[in-house]
N, C-alpha and C positions, 0 to 999 in steps of 0.2 A: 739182891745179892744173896748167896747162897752162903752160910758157917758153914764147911766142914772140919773134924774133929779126924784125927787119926792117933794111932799109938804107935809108939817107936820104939826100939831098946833106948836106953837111957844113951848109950854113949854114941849111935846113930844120931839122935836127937841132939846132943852138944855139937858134936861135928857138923852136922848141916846148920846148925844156929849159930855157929862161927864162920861158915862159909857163905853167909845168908843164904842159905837155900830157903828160908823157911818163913822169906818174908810175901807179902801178899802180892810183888810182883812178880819174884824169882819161881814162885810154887806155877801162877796163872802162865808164866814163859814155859815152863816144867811141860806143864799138864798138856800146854796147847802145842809144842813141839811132839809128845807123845802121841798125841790125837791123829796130827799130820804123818808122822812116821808110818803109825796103824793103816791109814786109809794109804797110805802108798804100797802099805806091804799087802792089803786087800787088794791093791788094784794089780800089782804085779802076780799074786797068785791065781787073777782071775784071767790075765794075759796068758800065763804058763795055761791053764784049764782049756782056755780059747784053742792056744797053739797045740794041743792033743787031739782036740775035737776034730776029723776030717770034716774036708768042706763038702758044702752037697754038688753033688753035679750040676753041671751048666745045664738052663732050660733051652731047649733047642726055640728058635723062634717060630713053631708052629706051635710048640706049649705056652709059650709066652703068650701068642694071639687067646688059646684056647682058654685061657687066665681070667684074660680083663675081658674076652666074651661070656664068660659066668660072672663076674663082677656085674659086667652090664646088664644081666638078665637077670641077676637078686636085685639091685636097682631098679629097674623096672617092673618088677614082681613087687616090691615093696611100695612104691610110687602108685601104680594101680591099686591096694588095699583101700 
């Protein structure tokens, strides 16, 4: 388990020590609420970034063939060494 130590204005510090904020469950509900928020507002800013980005164009299905026939023929390039 980790001490952390922080500093507060004086009258911050009474008030959350009256509201228990400041007890070693209320801070880890704190912290781990915050954590969850952060990575949802990271997930949502990366959905908005997604939703900008155009899509690539469809591979027609003679490029799709031509694809996985160079896939197969680095594999077998590789396999032969």
């Amino acid at each position: 388990m980790t001490t952390v130590t922080i500093t507060l204005p004086d009258q911050l510090a009474q008030e959350a020590q009256r509201a228990g904020l400041l007890s070693q469950t209320a801070m880890e509900k704190l912290l781990r609420e915050q954590l969850q928020s952060r990575r949802q507002d990271e997930l949502f800013t990366a959905m908005d970034r997604m939703a900008q980005t155009p899509e690539p164009s469809a591979m027609t299905p003679e490029e799709i063939a031509g694809e996985i026939r160079a896939v197969r023929e680095q594999r077998r390039a590789r396999a032969a060494d």
